[in-house]
C-alpha positions as CSV (number, residue, x, y, z in Angstrom):
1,X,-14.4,14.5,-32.0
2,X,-11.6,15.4,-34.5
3,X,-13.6,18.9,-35.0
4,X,-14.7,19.1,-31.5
5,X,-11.1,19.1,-30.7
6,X,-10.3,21.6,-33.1
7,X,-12.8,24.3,-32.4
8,X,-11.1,24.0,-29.0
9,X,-7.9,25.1,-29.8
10,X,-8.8,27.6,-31.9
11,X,-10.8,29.5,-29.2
12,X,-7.8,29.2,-27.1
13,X,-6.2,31.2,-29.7
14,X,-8.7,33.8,-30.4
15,X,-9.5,34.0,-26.4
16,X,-5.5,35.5,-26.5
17,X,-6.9,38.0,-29.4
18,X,-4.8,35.9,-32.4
19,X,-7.4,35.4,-34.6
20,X,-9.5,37.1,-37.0
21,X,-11.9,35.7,-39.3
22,X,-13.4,36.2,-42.8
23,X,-17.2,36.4,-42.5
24,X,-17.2,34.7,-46.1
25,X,-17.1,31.1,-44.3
26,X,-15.6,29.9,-47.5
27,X,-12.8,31.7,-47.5
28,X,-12.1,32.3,-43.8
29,X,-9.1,32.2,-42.1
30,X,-7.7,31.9,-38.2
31,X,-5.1,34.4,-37.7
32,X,-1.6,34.1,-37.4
33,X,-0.5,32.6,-34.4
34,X,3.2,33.3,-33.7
35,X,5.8,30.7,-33.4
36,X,4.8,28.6,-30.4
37,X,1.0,28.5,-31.6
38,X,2.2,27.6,-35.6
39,X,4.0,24.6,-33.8
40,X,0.9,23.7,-31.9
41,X,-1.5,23.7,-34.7
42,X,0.6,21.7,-37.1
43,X,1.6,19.5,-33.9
44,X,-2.0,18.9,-33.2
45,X,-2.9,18.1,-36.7
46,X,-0.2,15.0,-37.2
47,X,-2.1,13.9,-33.9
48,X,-5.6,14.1,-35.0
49,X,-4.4,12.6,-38.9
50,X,-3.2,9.4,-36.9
51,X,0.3,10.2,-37.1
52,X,2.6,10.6,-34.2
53,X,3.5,14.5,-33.6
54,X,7.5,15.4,-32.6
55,X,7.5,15.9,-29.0
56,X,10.8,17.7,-28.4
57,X,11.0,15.6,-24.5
58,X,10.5,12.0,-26.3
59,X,11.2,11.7,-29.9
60,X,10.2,8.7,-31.5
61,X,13.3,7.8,-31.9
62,X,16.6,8.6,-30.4
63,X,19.2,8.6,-33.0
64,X,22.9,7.8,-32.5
65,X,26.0,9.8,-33.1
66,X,27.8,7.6,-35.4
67,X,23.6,8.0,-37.4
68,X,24.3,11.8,-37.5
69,X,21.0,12.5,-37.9
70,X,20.1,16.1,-38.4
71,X,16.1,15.8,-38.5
72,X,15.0,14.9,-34.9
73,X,11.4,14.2,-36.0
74,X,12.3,11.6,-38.8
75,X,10.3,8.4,-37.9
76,X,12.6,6.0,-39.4
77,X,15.9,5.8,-42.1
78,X,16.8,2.7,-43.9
79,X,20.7,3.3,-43.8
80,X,20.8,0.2,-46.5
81,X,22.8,1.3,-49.9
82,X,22.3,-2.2,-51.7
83,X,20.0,-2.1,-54.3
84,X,20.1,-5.2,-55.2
85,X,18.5,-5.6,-51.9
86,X,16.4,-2.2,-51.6
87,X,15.9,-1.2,-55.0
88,X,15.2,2.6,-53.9
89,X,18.0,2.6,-51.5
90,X,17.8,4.7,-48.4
91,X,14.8,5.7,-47.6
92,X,13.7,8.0,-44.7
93,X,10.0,8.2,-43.7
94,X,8.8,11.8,-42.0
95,X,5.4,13.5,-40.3
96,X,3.2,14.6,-43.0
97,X,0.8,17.4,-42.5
98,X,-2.3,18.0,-44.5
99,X,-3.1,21.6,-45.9
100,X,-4.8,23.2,-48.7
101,X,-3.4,24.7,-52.3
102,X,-5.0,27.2,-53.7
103,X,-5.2,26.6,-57.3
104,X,-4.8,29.2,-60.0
105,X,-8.9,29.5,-60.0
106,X,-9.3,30.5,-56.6
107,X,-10.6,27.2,-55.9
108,X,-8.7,25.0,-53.0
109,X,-7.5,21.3,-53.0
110,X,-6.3,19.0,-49.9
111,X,-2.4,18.6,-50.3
112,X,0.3,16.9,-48.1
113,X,3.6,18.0,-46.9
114,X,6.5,17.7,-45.2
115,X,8.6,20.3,-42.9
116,X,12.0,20.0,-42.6
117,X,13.8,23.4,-41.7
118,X,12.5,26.8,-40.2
119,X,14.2,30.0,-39.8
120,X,13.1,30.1,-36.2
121,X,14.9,28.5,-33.4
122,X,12.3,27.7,-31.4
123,X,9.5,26.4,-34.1
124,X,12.6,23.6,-35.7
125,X,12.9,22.8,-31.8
126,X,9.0,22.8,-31.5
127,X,9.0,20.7,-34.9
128,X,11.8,19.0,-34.7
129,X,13.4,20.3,-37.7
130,X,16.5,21.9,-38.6
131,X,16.9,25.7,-37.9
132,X,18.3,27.4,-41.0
133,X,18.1,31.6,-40.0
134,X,19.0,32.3,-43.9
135,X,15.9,31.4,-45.3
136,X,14.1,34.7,-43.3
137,X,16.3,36.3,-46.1
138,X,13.6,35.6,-48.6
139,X,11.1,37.6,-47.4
140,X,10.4,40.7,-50.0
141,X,12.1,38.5,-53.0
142,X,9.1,37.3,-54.4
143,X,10.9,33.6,-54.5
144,X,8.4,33.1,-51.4
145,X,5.0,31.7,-50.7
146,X,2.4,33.2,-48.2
147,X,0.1,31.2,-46.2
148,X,-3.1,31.8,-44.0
149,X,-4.4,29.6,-41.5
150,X,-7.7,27.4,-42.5
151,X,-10.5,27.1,-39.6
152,X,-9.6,24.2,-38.4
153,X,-5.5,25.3,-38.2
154,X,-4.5,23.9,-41.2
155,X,-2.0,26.0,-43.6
156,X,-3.6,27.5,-46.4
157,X,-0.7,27.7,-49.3
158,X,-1.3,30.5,-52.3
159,X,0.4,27.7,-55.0
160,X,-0.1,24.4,-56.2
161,X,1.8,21.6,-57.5
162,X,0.8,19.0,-60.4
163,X,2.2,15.7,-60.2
164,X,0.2,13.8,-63.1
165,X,3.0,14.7,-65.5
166,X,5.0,11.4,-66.7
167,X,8.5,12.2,-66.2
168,X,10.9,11.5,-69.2
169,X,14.8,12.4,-69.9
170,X,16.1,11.9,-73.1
171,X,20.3,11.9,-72.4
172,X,22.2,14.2,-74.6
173,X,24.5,12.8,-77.0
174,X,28.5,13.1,-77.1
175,X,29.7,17.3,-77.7
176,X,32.0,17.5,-80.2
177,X,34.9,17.4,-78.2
178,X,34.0,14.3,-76.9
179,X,34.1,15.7,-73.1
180,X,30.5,15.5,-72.4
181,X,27.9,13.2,-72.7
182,X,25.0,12.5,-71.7
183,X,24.4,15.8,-69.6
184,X,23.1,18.1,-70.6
185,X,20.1,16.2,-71.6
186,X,18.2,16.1,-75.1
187,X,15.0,16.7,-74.0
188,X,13.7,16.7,-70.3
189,X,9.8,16.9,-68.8
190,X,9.7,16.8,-65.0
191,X,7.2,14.4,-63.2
192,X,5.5,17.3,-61.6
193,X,4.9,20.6,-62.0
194,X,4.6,23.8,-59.5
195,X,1.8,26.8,-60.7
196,X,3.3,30.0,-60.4
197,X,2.7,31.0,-57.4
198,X,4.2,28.0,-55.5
199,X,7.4,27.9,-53.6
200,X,8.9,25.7,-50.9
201,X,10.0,28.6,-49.2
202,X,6.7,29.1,-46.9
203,X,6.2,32.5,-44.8
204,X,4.2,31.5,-41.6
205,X,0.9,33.7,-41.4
206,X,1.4,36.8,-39.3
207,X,5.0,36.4,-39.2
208,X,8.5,36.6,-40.7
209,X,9.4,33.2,-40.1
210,X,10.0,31.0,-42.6
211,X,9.5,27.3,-43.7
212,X,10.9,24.8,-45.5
213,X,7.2,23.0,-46.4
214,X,7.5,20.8,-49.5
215,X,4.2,19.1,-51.2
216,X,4.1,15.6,-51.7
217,X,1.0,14.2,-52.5
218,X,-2.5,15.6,-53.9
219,X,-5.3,14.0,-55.6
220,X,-3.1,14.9,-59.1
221,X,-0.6,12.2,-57.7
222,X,3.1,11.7,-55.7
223,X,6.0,13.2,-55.5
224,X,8.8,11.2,-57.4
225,X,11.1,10.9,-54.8
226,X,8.5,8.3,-52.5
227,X,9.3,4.7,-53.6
228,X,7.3,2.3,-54.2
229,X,7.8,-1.2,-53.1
230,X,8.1,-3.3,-56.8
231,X,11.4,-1.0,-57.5
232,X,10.1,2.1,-58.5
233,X,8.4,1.1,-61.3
234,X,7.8,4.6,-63.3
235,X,4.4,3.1,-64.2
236,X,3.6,3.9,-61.0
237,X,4.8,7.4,-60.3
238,X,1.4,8.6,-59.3
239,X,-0.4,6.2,-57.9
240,X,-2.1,7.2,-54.2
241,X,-2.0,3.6,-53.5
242,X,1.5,3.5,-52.9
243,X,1.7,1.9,-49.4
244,X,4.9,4.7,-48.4
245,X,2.3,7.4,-48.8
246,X,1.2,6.6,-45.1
247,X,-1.8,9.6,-45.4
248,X,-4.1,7.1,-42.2
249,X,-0.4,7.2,-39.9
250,X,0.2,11.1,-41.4
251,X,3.6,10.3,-42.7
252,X,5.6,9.4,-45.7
253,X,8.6,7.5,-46.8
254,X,11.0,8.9,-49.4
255,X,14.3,8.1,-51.2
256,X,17.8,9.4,-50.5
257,X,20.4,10.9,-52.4
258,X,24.0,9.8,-51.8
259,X,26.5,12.9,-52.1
260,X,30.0,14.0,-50.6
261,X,31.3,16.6,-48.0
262,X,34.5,17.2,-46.0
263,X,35.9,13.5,-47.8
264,X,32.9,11.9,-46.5
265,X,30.3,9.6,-48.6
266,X,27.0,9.0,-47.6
267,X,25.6,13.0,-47.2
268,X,22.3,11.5,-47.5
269,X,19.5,14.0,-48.7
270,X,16.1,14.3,-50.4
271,X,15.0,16.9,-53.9
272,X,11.9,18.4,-53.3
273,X,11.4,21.2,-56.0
274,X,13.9,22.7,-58.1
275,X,13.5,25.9,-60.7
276,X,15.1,24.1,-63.6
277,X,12.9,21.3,-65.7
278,X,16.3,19.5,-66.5
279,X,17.3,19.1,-61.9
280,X,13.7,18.2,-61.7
281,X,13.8,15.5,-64.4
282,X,17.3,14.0,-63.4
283,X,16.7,14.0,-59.5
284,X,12.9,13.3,-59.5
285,X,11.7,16.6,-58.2
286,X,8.9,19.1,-58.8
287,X,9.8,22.1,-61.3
288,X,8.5,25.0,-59.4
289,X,9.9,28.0,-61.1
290,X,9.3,30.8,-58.4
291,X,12.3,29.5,-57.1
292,X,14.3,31.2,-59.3
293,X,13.4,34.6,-57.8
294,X,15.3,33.4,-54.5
295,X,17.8,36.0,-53.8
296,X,20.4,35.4,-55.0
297,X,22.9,33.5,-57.5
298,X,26.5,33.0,-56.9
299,X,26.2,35.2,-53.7
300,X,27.3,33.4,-50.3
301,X,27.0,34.0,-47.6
302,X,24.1,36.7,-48.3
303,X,21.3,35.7,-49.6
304,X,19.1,32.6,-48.7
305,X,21.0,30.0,-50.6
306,X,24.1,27.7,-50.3
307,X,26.4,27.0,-52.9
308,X,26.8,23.3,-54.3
309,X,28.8,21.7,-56.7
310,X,27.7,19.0,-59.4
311,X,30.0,17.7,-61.9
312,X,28.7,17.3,-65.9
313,X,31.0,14.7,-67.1
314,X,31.7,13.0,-64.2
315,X,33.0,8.8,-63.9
316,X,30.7,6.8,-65.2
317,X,32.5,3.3,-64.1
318,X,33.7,2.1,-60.8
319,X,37.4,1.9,-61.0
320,X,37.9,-0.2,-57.7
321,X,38.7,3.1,-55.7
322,X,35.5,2.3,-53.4
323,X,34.5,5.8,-54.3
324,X,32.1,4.7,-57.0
325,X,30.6,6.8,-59.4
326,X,29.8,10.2,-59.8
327,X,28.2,13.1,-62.3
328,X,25.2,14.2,-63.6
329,X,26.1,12.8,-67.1
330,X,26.1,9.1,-65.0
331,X,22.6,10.0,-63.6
332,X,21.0,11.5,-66.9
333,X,22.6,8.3,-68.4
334,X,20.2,6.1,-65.9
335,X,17.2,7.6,-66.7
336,X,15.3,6.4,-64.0
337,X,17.8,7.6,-61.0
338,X,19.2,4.0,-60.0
339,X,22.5,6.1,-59.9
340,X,22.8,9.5,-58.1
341,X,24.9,12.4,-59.2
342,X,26.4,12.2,-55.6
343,X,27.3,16.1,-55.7
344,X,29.7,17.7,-53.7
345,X,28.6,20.1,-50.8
346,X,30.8,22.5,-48.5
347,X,28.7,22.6,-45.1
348,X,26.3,20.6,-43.0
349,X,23.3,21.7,-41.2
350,X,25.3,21.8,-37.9
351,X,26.3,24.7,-39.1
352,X,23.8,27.9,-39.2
353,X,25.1,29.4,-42.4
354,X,23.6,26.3,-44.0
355,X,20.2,26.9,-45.9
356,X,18.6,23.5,-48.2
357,X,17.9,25.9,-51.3
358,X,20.9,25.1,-53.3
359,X,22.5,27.4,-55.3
360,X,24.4,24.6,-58.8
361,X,27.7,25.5,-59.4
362,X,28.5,23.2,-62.0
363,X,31.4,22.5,-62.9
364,X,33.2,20.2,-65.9
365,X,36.3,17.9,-66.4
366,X,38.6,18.8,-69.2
367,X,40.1,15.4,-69.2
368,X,39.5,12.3,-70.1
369,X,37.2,9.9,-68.3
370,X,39.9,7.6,-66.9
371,X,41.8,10.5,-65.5
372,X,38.8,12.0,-63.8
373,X,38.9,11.4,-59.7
374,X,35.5,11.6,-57.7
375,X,35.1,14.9,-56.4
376,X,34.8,14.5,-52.5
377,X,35.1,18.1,-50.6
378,X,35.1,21.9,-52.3
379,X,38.9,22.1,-51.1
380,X,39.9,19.1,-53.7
381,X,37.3,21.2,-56.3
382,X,39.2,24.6,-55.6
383,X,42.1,22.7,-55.9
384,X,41.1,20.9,-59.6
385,X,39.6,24.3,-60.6
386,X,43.3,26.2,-60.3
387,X,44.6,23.5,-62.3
388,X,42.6,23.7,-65.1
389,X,41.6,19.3,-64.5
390,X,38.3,21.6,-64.0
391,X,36.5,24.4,-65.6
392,X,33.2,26.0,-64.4
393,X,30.5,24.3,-66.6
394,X,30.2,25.9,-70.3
395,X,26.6,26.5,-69.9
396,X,26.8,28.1,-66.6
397,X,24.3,31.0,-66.7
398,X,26.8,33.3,-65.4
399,X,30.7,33.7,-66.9
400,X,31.7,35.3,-63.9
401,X,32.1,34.7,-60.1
402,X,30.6,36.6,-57.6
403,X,30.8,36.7,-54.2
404,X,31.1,33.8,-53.1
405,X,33.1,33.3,-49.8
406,X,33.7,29.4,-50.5
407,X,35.0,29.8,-54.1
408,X,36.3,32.6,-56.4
409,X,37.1,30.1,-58.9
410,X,33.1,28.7,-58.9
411,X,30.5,30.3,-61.8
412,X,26.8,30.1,-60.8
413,X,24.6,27.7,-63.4
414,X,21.6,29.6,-62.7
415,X,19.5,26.2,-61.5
416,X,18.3,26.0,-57.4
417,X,17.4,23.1,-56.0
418,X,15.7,22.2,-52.8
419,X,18.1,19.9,-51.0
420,X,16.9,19.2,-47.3
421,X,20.3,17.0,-45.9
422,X,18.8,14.7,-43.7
423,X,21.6,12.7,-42.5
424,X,25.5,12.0,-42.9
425,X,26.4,8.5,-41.3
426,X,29.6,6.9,-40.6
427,X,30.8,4.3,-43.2
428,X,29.8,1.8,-40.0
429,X,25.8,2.8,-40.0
430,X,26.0,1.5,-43.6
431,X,28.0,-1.3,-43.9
432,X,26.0,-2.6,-40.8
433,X,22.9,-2.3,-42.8
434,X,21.7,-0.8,-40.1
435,X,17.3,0.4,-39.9
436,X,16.2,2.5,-37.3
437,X,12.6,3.3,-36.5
438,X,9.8,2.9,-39.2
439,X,11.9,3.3,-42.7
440,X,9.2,2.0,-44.9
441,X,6.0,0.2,-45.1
């Protein structure tokens, strides 16, 4: 029935003159739908994987304001930041669509994925995801991925990812100075690694229309960032057993990052891929280093990133403040990611200048640790940066600025990351504990 229902669509397509196909039945593919067809097919194949496809009319679930939920086809979040009660923390569960890598042999393999912005307005709608125009602006960098559409309308990616690696993160030890420590790290190997040809930055087949399509699963393993339900014990990074890999239901549950923005906590996103080894390591990503060809460092608003701001020496010790922690010194310092960096970010996906390839500008306290305040909006980093409480990051790729509209005190590290913002609460939604829709399994 499944294929039955399949060749049926597809011969609607073809019957409007859309497709065109291979005659090597091995390596044929249905053409290029536009917009409204792309969200069809990937609609219709969350339906016929068991999972429940975004219908823009009836969500699955209707989120409140005070959630502030910017991904209308989540299926459930898990606001809850105890970990002595969760041990991953918040955790946000999402459609999962199934679609083939093409791995460096030619050869194909059946991957998993999630979708969570597009650079058309009418596919996020369609999808349900967030619209983000900027990433369009990738097309021609060679930071991008092609795709073609499978038979049965399933997206054909040209990369792959491996996730059997065993992640490991050796902290660096104290500079001389004493200033830093623990960031950058000794020695770093990601949990999984992206071939060359693999970004997250998907074009659509027959179009200029971007996604934001990030792999999670494959029959190498899991992405690091889905939980699993004994505490995220590393053992079992990879295993397919994990019950949050929902592949029967076509979804997945993964873990939150806390950050800040505008003097607000709880700027709750996930870290697909990133193009550095040491990101990928510390916030349990994939190292996919096509990313790095993403046009273009330091540059805002051109280009299809967004700046952000990590600390390297943040506080490592809660002072009573209620602002916690902070730094990627206090997460390298972890190990295993029990404590986010909680970085610093200038705009929300409300706004359309907002793209969720992140661009580090990282920056570094020249005081000491007592004297260091949690870094809560890029006004208050400007702010530190003119007097000299912060520097730009000594191993910041680039000594410079460039032209970047939100800072001209701000050097670019060289490092993106993948940063899809998923939600941005009010401090009630936490401390209510509050779960809304399917969070986890």
């Amino acid at each position: 029935m499944k294929n039955i229902k399949m060749n049926i669509l597809l011969a609607l397509t073809l019957s409007l003159g859309l497709v065109s196909c291979n005659d090597d039945d091995n390596n044929s593919v249905a053409a290029e739908p536009q917009a409204p067809n792309a969200a069809q097919l990937l609609l219709n194949s969350i339906r016929e994987d068991g999972g429940v496809p975004f219908d823009v009319n009836n969500p699955a679930v209707t989120f409140t304001e005070a959630q502030n939920v910017f991904l209308p086809s989540v299926l459930g979040i898990d606001f809850r930041t105890d970990r002595s009660v969760v041990p991953a923390g918040p955790t946000a569960r999402f459609p999962m669509f199934q679609g083939w890598e093409t791995l460096p042999n030619g050869s194909r393999r059946e991957g998993y994925y999630v979708i969570t912005e597009a650079s058309d307005a009418d596919l996020a709608r369609e999808l349900g995801v967030i619209f983000s125009p900027r990433m369009a602006n990738s097309i021609g960098s060679g930071g991008e991925q092609n795709s073609n559409w499978s038979p049965d309308g399933r997206l054909v990616f040209e990369g792959s990812v491996d996730f059997s690696p065993k992640r490991s993160l050796v902290a660096g030890a104290p500079s001389e100075d004493g200033l830093l420590e623990g960031f950058p790290p000794a020695e770093v190997n990601p949990g999984a690694i992206a071939d060359a040809n693999w970004s997250s930055y998907v074009v659509l087949p027959g179009t200029s229309i971007v996604i934001n399509a990030q792999l999670v699963a494959n029959s190498t393993g899991i992405h690091d960032r889905i939980p699993h339900p004994d505490g995220n014990s590393q053992a079992q990074e990879d295993d397919l057993n994990n019950p949050n890999l929902s592949i029967s239901q076509a979804s997945v549950v993964m873990q939150l990052l806390d950050g800040w923005h505008d003097n607000r906590p709880y700027y709750f996103h996930i870290v697909t891929d990133t193009s550095d080894p040491a990101p990928a390591a510390i916030e349990l990503g994939v190292f996919a280093p096509k990313l790095a060809n993403l046009p273009a460092f330091g540059v805002f608003p051109g280009g299809s990133m967004l700046p952000f701001s990590p600390t390297a020496n943040g506080r490592t010790f809660d002072n009573g403040d209620g602002f916690g922690v902070q730094g990627l010194n206090t997460a390298a310092l972890s190990n295993r990611q029990v404590q986010d960096p909680t970085n610093t970010f200038p705009i929300d996906p409300s706004d359309t200048r907002y793209a969720p390839m992140w661009d580090a500008h990282v920056t570094e306290f020249t005081v000491p640790e007592a004297e260091r305040p949690i870094l809560r909006s890029f006004d208050q980093i400007n702010e530190l940066l003119e007097q000299g409480i912060l520097i730009p990051f000594r191993g910041n790729a680039n000594p410079e600025p460039l032209a970047n509209s939100l800072s001209d005190l701000l050097t670019a590290t060289g490092a993106i990351i993948n940063c899809p913002v998923i939600t941005q609460p009010d401090a009630s939604v936490v401390s209510a504990q509050m779960q809304v829709g399917a969070p986890r399994n």
